[in-house]
C-alpha positions as a printed NumPy array, in Angstrom:
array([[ 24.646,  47.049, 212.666],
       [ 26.4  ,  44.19 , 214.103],
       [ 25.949,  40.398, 212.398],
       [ 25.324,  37.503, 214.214],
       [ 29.077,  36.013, 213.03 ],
       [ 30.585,  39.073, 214.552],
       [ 28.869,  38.403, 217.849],
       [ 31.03 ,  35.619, 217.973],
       [ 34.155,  37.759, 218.115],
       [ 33.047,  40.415, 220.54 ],
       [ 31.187,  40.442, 223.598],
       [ 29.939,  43.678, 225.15 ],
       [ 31.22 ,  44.997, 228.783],
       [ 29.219,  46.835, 231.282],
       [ 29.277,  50.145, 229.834],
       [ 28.197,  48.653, 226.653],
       [ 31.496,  48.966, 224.581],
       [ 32.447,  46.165, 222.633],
       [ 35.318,  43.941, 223.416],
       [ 37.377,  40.89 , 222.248],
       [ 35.884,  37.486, 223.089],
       [ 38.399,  34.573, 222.84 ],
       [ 42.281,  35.228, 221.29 ],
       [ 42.799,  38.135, 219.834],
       [ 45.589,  36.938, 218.   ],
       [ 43.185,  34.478, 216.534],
       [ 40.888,  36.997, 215.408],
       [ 43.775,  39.507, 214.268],
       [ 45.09 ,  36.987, 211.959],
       [ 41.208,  36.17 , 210.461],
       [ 40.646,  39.933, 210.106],
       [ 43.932,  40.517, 208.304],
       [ 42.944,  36.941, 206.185],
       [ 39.801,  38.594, 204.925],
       [ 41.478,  41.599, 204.336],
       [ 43.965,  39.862, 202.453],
       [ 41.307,  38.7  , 200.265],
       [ 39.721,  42.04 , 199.167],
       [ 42.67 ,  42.491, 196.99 ],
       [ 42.074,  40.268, 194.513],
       [ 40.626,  41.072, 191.228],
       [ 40.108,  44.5  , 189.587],
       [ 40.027,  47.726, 192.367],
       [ 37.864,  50.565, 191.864],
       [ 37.87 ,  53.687, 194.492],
       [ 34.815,  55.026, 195.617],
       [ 33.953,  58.16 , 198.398],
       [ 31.711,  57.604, 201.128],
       [ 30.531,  59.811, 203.481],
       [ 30.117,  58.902, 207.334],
       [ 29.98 ,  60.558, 210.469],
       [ 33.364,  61.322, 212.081],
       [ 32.779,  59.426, 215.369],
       [ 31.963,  56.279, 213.312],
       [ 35.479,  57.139, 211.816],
       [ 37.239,  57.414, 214.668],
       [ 35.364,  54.361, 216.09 ],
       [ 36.636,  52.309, 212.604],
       [ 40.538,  53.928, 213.179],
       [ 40.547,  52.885, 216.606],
       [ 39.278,  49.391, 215.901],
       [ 41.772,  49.347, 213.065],
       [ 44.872,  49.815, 215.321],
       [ 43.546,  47.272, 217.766],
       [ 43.608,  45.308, 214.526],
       [ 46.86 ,  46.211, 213.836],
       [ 45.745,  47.79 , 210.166],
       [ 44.974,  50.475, 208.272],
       [ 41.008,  51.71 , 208.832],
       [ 40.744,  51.898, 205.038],
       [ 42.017,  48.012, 205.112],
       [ 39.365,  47.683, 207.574],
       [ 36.68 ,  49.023, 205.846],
       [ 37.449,  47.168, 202.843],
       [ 37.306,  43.94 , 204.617],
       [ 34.051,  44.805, 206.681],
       [ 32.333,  45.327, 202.953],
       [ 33.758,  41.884, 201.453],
       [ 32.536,  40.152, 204.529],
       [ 28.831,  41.538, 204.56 ],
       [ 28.375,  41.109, 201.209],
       [ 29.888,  37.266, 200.918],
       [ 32.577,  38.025, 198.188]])
């Protein structure tokens, strides 16, 4: 599920992929910001299970990111649930 605020980051091309709208440097900086922000306060690990294209999907979109998926992850959480 995509938010409406994320919309605002990505547009999607013909074959229906999603790709960068605006500068990506701009956008790799705000990801890594939120990121940045799940670290605060006390850390508790937890397993998920999900399936493994979604997985490969995240650890691609993490390296285009230019962080670790698990980093990614994290920050996708704190964002969707307004931490």
């Amino acid at each position: 599920m995509v938010h409406d605020d994320e919309r605002d980051d990505y547009t999607t091309s013909d074959e229906g992929e999603w790709k960068p709208e605006g500068d990506l440097r701009e956008q790799k900086q705000k990801w890594a910001s939120l990121a940045r922000g799940t670290l605060d306060g006390e850390r508790r690990r937890i397993s998920i299970s999900i399936p493994e294209r979604d997985l490969a999907k995240l650890k691609t979109r993490a390296a285009e990111e230019g962080m670790p998926y698990q980093t990614l992850i994290n920050s996708i959480l704190h964002k969707y649930v307004g931490s």
